[in-house]
C-alpha positions in Angstrom: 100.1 96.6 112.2 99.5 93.0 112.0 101.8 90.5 114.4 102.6 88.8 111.6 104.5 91.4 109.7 107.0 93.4 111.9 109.4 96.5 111.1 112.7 95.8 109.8 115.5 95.2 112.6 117.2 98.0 111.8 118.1 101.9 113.5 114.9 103.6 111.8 116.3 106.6 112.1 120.1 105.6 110.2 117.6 103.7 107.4 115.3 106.7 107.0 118.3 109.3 106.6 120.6 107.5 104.7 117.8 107.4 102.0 117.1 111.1 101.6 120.5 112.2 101.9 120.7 109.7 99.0 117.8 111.8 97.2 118.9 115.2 98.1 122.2 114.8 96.8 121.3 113.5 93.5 117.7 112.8 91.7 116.5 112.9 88.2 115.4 116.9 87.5 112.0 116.8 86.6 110.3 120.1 87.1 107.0 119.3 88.8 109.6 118.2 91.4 110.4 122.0 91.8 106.5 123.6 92.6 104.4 122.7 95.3 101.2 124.5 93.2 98.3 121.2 93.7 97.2 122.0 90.2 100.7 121.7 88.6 101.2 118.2 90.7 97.8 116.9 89.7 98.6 117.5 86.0 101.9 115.6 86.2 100.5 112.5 88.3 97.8 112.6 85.9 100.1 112.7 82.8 102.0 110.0 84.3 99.9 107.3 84.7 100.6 106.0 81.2 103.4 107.4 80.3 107.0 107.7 80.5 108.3 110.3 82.7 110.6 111.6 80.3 108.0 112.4 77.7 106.1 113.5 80.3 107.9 116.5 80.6 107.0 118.4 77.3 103.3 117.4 77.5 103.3 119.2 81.0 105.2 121.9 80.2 102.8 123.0 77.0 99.7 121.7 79.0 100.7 124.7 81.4 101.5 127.0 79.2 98.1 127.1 77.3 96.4 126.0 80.5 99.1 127.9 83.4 96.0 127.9 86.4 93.5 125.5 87.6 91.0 129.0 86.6 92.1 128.8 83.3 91.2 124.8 82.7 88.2 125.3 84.3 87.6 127.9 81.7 88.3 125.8 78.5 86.5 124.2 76.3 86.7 120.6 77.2 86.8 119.4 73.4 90.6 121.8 73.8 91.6 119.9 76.5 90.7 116.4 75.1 92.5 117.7 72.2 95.6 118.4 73.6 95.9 114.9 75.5 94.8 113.0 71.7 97.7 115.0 70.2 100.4 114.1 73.0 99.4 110.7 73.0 98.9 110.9 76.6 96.9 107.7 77.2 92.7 107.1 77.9 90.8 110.5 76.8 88.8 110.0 80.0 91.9 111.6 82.1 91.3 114.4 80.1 88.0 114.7 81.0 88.4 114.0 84.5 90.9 116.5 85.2 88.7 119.2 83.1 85.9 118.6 85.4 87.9 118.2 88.4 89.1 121.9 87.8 86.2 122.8 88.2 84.9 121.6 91.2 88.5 123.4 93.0 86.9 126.7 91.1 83.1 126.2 91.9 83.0 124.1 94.5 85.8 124.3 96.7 86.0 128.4 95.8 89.6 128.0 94.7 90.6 126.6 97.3 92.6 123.2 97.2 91.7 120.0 99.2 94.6 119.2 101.1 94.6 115.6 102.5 94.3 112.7 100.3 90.7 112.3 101.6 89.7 115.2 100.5 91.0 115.6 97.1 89.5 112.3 96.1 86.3 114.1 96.1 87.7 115.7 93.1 86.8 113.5 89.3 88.7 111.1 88.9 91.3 111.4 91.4 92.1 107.9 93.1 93.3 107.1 96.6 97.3 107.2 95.0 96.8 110.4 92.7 95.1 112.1 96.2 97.7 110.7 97.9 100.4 111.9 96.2 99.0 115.2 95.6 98.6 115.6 99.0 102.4 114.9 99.6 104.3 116.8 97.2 102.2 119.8 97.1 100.7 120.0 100.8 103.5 117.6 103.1 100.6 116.1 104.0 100.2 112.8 103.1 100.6 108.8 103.3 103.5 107.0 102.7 103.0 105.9 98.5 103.3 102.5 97.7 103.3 102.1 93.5 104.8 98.8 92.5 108.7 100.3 92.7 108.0 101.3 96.3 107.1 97.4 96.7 110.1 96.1 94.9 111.6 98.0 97.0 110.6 97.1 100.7 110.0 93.6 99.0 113.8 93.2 97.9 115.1 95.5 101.4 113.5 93.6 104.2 113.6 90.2 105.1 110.6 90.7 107.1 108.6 91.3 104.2 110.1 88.7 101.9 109.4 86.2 104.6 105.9 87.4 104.6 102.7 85.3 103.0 101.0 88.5 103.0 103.2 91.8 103.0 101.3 94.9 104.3 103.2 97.3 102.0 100.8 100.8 103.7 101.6 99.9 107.3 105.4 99.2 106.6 105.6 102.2 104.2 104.1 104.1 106.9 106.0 103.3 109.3 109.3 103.8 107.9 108.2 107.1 106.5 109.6 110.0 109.0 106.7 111.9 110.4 105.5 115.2 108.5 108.1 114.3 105.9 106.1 112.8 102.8 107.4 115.1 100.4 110.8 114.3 100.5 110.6 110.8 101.6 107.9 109.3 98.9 109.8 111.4 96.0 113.5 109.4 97.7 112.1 106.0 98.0 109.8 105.8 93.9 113.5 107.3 92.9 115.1 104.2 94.6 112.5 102.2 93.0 113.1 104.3 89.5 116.7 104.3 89.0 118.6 101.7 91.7 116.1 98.8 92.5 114.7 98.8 88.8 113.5 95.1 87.7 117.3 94.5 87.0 118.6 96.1 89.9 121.7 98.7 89.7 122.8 98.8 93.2 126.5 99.8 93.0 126.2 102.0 89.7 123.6 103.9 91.4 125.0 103.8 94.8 122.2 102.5 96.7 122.3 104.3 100.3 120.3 100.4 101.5 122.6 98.3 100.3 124.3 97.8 104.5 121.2 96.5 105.2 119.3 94.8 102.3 118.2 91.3 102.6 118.6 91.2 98.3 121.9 92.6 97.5 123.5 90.5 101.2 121.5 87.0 99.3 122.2 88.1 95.5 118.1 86.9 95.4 116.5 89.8 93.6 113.0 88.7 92.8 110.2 90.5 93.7 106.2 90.9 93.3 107.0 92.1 90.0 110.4 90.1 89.2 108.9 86.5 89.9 111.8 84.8 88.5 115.5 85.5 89.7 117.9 87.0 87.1 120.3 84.6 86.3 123.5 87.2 86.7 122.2 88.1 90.3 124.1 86.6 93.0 126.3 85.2 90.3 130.2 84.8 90.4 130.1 87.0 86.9 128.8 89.9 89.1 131.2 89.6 91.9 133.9 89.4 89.7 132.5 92.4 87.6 132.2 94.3 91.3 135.9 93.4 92.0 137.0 94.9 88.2 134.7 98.2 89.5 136.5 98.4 92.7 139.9 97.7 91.3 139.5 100.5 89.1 138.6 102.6 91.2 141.9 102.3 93.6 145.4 101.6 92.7 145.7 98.6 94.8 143.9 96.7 98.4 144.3 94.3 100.2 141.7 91.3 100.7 140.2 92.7 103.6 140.3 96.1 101.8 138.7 94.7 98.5 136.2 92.1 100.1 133.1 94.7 101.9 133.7 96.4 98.5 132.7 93.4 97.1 129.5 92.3 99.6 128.5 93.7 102.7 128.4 90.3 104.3 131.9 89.9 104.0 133.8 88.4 106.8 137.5 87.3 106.4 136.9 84.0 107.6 133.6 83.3 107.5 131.9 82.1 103.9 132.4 84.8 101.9 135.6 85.6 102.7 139.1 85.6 102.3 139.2 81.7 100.4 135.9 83.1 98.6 137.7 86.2 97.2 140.7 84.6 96.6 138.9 82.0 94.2 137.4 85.0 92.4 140.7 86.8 92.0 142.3 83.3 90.8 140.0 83.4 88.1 140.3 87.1 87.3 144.0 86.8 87.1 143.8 83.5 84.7 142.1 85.7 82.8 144.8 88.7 82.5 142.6 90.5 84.4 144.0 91.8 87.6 147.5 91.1 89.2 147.7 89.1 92.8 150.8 90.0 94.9 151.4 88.0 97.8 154.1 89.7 100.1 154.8 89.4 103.7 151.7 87.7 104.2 149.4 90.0 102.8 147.4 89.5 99.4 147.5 92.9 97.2 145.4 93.1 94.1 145.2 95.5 91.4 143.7 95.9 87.6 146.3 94.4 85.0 148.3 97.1 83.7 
């Protein structure tokens, strides 16, 4: 790894575990999450390159069941198959092609038997260094750490170290965070981050985001990213905090400042700049609005909604 570029400041071990306890309990179903067959995986990365994942789904699942074994595709009439992916609307013919041919080469050339690291299977047509990759991680355990462009908004948005960075390298970090002999888990955990919390416009509270203790974006409110090059207007905003405190409010009967403020942002500190005088100017505002009601009793501030 370059000097240039170092690994977040962080426990490793707290970062990495916090984001597949995140995944494990709770994640999109998508059912070539559920098989570990190489030829099932290679037809959903393939399907996916162009489409969305939710539409992916039927394609797949009739792909298999008139094509249900690498054997069987290798076996087909290639004007079939080309066909099929016309009919679904599943992007460039060529894929269809490629991934007709590249069954057989795992029938003919490789005797059935599936490559297993991402060098390897990009001997097979049309099988790039990130379809190899991930092949070689959901079906095998096997592989690199993937890096699409949600895996960079991600690290881009997380680390300081890498937003500070003239020339980020993503594959070194992304390796190095991933825990060893764990690809499966941890690339499908960190392109669901990407997919559903750290989306373009981010959703880190509504989602839960398991990095939100230690991420440079959601402590600074500046969410741009490689593929975000301007920031959103409502990030950082005093609209979102005072949306987070209506969220938090509802969500307990009443707290007190120092109850209601790390609920708020995880840089809160009672006295420091975002803290008790920069809540209580938020709640002021909320409260002119008939929002939430402020009680002030024996020197402590309570909040709650506006009944």
């Amino acid at each position: 790894m370059s000097e240039d570029v170092a690994l977040p400041d962080h426990d490793l071990e707290v970062v990495r575990s916090a984001l597949v306890e995140w995944y494990e309990s709770d994640h999109r179903e998508f059912p070539w999450r559920r098989t570990t067959d190489p030829y099932e995986i290679l037809v959903s990365e393939v399907m996916s390159q162009q489409t969305q994942l939710d539409r992916v789904v039927d394609a797949w699942e009739a792909f298999l069941d008139r094509w249900p074994t690498v054997d069987a595709l290798a076996a087909a009439d290639r004007s079939d198959v080309v066909g099929f992916w016309s009919d679904q609307r599943l992007g460039y013919n060529n894929r269809a092609r490629y991934l007709h041919e590249a069954a057989g080469q795992v029938v003919d050339d490789f005797d059935g038997e599936w490559p297993e690291t991402p060098g390897d299977l990009q001997e097979l047509m049309g099988v790039g260094p990130y379809t190899a990759n991930a092949v070689a991680s959901f079906a095998f355990d096997a592989g690199d750490a993937v890096v699409d462009t949600n895996v960079k908004r991600v690290l881009y948005r997380a680390f300081a170290e890498i937003d500070n960075s003239d020339d980020p390298e993503y594959e070194e970090i992304a390796n190095a965070l991933m825990p060893e002999g764990r690809s499966r888990v941890w690339n499908n955990a960190i392109m669901e981050l990407g997919g559903v919390a750290c989306q373009k416009t981010p959703r880190c509270d509504r989602e839960g985001c398991p990095w939100r203790e230690w991420c440079h974006a959601y402590q600074t409110g500046d969410f741009t990213a490689p593929d975000v090059p301007t920031q959103p207007s409502f990030e950082g905003s005093r609209r979102q905090f005072r949306g987070r405190i209506v969220r938090a409010l509802g969500e307990h009967d009443e707290l007190e400042l120092d109850e209601l403020g790390p609920l708020i942002r995880v840089d809160y500190t009672p006295d420091g700049d975002h803290g008790r005088d920069w809540l209580r100017e938020l709640l002021s505002d909320l409260s002119d609005d008939g929002l939430v009601e402020i009680d002030e009793t024996d020197g402590k501030t309570v909040t709650s909604l506006q009944q």
